[in-house]
GUGUTI-780284 format. One record per residue (C-alpha): x, y, z. Coordinates in steps of 0.05 Angstrom, whole numbers, padded with zeros to 5 digits, always signed. Example, Ala and Ser with C-alpha at 12.3 -4.5 7.8 and 13.67 -1.06 7.14 Angstrom:
<recs>
+00246-00090+00156+00273-00021+00143
</recs>
This chain:
<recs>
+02021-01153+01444+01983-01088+01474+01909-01099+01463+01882-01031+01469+01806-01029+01499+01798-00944+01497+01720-00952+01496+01722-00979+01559+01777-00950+01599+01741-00887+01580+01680-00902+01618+01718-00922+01687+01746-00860+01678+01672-00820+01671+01651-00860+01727+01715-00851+01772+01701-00829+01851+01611-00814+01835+01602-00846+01897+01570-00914+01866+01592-00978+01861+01628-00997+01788+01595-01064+01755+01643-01088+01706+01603-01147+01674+01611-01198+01623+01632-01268+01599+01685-01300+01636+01753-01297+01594+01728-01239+01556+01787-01184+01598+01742-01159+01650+01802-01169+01704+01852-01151+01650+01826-01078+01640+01807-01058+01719+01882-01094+01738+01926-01075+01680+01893-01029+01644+01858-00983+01683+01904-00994+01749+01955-00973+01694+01931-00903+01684+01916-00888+01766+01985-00909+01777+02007-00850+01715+01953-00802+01742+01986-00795+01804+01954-00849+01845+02006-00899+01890+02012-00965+01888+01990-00975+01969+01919-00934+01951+01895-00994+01908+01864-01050+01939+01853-01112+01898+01823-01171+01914+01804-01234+01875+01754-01283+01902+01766-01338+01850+01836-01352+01875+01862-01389+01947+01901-01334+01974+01835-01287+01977+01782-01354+01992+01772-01310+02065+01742-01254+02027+01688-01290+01990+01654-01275+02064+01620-01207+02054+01633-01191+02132+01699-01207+02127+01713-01175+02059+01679-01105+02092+01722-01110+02153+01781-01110+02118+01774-01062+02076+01758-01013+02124+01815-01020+02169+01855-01006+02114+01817-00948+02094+01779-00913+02144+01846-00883+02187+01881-00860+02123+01861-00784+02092+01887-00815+02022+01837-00830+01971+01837-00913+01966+01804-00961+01890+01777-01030+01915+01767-01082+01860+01742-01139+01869+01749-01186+01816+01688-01244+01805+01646-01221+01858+01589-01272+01837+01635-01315+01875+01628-01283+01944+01585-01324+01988+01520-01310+02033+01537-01312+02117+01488-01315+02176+01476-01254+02197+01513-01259+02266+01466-01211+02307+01408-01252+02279+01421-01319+02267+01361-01330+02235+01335-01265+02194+01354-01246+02132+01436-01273+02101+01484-01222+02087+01501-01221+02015+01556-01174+01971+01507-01133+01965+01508-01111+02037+01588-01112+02034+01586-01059+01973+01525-01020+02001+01576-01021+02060+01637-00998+02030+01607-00951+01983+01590-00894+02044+01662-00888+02054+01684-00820+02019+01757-00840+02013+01734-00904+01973+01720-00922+01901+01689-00989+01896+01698-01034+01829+01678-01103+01817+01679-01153+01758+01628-01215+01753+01609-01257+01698+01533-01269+01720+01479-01222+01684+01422-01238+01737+01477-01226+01799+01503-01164+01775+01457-01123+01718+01376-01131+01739+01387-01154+01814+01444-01111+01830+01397-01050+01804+01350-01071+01851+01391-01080+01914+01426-01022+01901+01374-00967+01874+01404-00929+01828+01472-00941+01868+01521-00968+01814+01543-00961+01745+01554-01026+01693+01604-01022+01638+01592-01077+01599+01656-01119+01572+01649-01164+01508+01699-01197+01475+01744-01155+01425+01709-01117+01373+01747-01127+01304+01777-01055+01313+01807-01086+01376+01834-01143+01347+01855-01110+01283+01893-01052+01323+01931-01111+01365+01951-01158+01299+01956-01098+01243+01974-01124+01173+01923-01143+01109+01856-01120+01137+01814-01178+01100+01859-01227+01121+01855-01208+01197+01776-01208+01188+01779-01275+01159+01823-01301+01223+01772-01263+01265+01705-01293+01226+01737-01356+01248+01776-01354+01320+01734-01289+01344+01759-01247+01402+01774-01279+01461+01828-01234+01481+01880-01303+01501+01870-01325+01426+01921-01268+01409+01974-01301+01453+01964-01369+01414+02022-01386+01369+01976-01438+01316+01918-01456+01293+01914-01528+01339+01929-01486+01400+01874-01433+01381+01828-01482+01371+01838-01526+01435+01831-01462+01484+01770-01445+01444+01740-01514+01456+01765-01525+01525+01727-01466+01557+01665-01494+01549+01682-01551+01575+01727-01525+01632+01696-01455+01648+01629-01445+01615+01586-01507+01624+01618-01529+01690+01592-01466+01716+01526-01468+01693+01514-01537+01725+01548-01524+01780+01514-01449+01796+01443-01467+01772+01440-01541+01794+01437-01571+01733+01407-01638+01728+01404-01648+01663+01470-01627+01631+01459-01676+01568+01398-01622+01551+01438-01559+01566+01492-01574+01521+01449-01603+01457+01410-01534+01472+01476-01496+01470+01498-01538+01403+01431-01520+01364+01434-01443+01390+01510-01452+01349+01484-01480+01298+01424-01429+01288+01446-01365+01307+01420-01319+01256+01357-01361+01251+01297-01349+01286+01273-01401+01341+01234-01413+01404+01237-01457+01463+01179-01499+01432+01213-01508+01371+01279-01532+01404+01239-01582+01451+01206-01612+01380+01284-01614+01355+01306-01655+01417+01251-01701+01421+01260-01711+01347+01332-01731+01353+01327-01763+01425+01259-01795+01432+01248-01773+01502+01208-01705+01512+01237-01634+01547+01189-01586+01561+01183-01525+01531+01196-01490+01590+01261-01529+01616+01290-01505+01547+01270-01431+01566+01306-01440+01632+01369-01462+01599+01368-01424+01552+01354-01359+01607+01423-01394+01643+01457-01386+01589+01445-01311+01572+01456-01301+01644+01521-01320+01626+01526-01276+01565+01543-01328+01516+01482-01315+01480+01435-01245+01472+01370-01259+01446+01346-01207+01392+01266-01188+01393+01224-01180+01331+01191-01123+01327+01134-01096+01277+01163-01036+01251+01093-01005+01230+01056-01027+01284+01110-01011+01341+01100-01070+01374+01139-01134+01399+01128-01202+01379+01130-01260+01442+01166-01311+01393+01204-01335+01348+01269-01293+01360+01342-01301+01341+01396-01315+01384+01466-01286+01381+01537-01317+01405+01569-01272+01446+01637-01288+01409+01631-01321+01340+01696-01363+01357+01673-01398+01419+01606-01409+01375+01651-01438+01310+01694-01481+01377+01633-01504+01398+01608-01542+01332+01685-01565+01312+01695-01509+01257+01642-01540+01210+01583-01499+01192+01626-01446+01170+01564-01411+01131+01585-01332+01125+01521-01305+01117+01499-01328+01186+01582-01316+01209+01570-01242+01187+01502-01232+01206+01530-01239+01284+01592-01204+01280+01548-01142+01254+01501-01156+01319+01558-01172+01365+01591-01096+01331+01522-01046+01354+01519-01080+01423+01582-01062+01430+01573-00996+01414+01513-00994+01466+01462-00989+01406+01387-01023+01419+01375-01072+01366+01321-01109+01343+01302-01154+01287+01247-01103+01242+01195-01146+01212+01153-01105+01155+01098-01123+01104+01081-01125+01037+01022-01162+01000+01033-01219+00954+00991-01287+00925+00996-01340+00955+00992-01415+00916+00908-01404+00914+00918-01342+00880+00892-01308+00944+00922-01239+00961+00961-01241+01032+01007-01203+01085+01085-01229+01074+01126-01212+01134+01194-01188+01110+01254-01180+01152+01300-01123+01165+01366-01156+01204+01371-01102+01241+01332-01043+01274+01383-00996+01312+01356-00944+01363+01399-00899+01403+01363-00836+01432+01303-00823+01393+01347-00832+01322+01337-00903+01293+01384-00929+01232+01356-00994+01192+01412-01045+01170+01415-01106+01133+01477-01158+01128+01486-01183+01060+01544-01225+01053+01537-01222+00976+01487-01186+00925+01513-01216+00850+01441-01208+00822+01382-01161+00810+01337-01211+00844+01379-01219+00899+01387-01143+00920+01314-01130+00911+01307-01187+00960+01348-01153+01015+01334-01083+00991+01265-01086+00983+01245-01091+01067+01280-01021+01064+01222-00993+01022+01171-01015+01060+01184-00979+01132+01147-00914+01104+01194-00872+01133+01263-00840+01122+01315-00862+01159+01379-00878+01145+01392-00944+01121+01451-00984+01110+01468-01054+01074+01531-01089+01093+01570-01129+01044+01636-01169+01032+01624-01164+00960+01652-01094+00952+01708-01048+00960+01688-00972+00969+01629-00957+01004+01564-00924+00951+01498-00888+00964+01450-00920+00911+01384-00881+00872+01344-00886+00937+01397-00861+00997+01421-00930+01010+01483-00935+01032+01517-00995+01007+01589-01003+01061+01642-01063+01056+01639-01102+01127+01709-01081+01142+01697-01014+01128+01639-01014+01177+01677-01050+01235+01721-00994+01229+01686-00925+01221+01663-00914+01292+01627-00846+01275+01592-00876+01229+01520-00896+01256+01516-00820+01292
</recs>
């Protein structure tokens, strides 16, 4: 089964021989190796590009173990490369795992890292450097750092639902449903049942995710981490704060976590991408809020895994799927909160914070979109609709539904789109 990832294939190709180093990040499992080695090795090898000029190397397995030291990794490369007048790709695959060395002229200065390896590397004209990691500290903010402006990131997610849907075809609301409920790991496509999908699901948090965590970070309490990563599952779509959480687990437990040993798990595991947190901000008053925010799965099948399939709520289900869509397609999002006044129980007139799911900016052009799984009623679609009205301004704005077939503009410029139909129209959010 040919899982076409075009989005991405097109940006190695944008970014091919600009003299910086290519940062393919994202969560492990997710095809990061699968479109530098297969995809993208594919079309060098039919653009004219032999076999001999591409130098891969892959630090999580035995046979390259040597490379994971950056002076040796450097050496090697250049021996290859330096004598030759042919133009040469290096990818390295899980760079995170690479480790730091003495530095051999100075025992006792400064470590050699990756970094220097790439930095290395990346003055040789003949060379392209790419490399694939699965740690967001590692390779987005301190890989900008070390390497000024040096290095491009594509960003790999799991498969979008055009992905998935252009791989397994047939009835359209019968692949979403499978995909509302396994996601997109890219492996799940190769399972033959529903047992089989279910156990890889489960078994890479147990065998990939969490035992990298702990053993990365130095976990000491892994009891913590994971009840943090089972309420995140249960709660994505709702908003929450590490002071909230720590109430939840003393609650349940007895014994207290601070506030902020929940905001360093939690920080471990977005630095692992399996969840993005979402900001609220004041749409009026242009501002951020500190907390409460929302937190997103990075796939909504490792998320249903993770809670054994129950909680299958599709509000919340949809709500993430539509988040997990715009990152994809390299959108900003936020969470717009806007205000109307009401009366409260004293009859006093107040300030009601309403929510808009989802504020999407893209260069200076901002579209406003809320997931509703389901409007039956009047009451119910003034309830989503009516955050719309009160941004004071006129742009576009979208509500997304399972509830209907053909997409509608209503009285007031709404645009009222089936889920599917969203997924799917790539041009249409500019």
């Amino acid at each position: 089964m040919e899982i076409k990832r075009d989005n991405y294939l097109k940006q190695l190709i944008s970014y091919r021989f600009d003299g910086l180093v290519k940062v393919i990040t994202g969560i492990r499992r997710c095809g990061k190796s699968y479109l530098l080695k297969n995809i993208y090795r594919d079309y060098l090898l039919q653009n004219g590009v032999k076999d001999e000029q591409i130098i891969t190397i892959e630090l999580d397995l035995a046979k390259d173990i040597k490379y994971r030291n950056p002076l040796i990794l450097s050496s090697y490369v250049r021996e290859k490369v330096e004598s030759s007048k042919e133009e040469y790709y290096l990818f390295v695959d899980e760079i995170q795992m690479s480790d730091e060395v003495a530095n051999p002229y100075n025992p006792d200065g400064k470590k050699i890292t990756f970094y220097d390896a790439l930095n290395d590397l990346r003055g040789i004209s003949n060379l392209d450097v790419y490399v694939t990691g699965s740690n967001s500290k590692m390779l987005s903010s301190d890989i900008l750092t070390e390497f000024r402006g040096r290095s491009d990131e594509i960003r790999v997610h799991p498969l979008s639902f055009a992905e998935y849907y252009s791989a397994v075809g047939g009835d359209k609301n019968e692949a979403f449903d499978e995909y509302a409920f396994y996601g997109g790991m890219p492996l799940i496509l190769s399972r033959p049942d529903d047992t089989t999908k279910m156990n890889y699901l489960k078994s890479l948090f147990s065998e990939v995710y969490i035992k990298d965590i702990v053993e990365r970070k130095g976990i000491e309490r892994q009891d913590v981490l994971e009840q943090i990563l089972d309420l995140l599952c249960s709660s994505v779509g709702s908003l929450t704060n590490p002071t909230k959480i720590a109430n939840t687990l003393k609650s349940k437990q007895g014994s207290g976590v601070s506030a902020n040993t929940i905001r360093a798990y939690i920080g471990h595991l977005e630095d692992a991408f399996l969840f993005s947190e979402s900001k609220r901000y004041d749409v009026k008053g242009k501002s951020y809020f500190d907390y409460p925010n929302k937190y997103y799965s990075e796939d909504i099948g490792l998320r249903n895994a993770r809670i054994g399939f129950r909680q299958q709520e599709m509000t919340h289900i949809m709500e993430n799927i539509i988040y997990n869509e715009l990152i994809i397609r390299r959108f900003s999002v936020d969470i717009g909160v806007v205000y109307s006044r009401t009366v409260n129980d004293k009859g006093s007139s107040i300030r009601a914070p309403r929510e808009i799911d989802f504020v999407v900016n893209s260069g200076g052009k901002r579209t406003y979109i809320q997931s509703a799984y389901a409007m039956p009623t009047d009451e119910k679609a003034e309830i989503e609709l009516r955050p719309f009205m009160l941004t004071g301004d006129s742009f576009p704005k979208i509500v997304v539904r399972k509830d209907i077939g053909k997409r509608w503009y209503d009285d007031v410029g709404i645009l009222n789109i089936n889920v599917i139909d969203f997924l799917l129209d790539k041009e249409l959010i500019w």
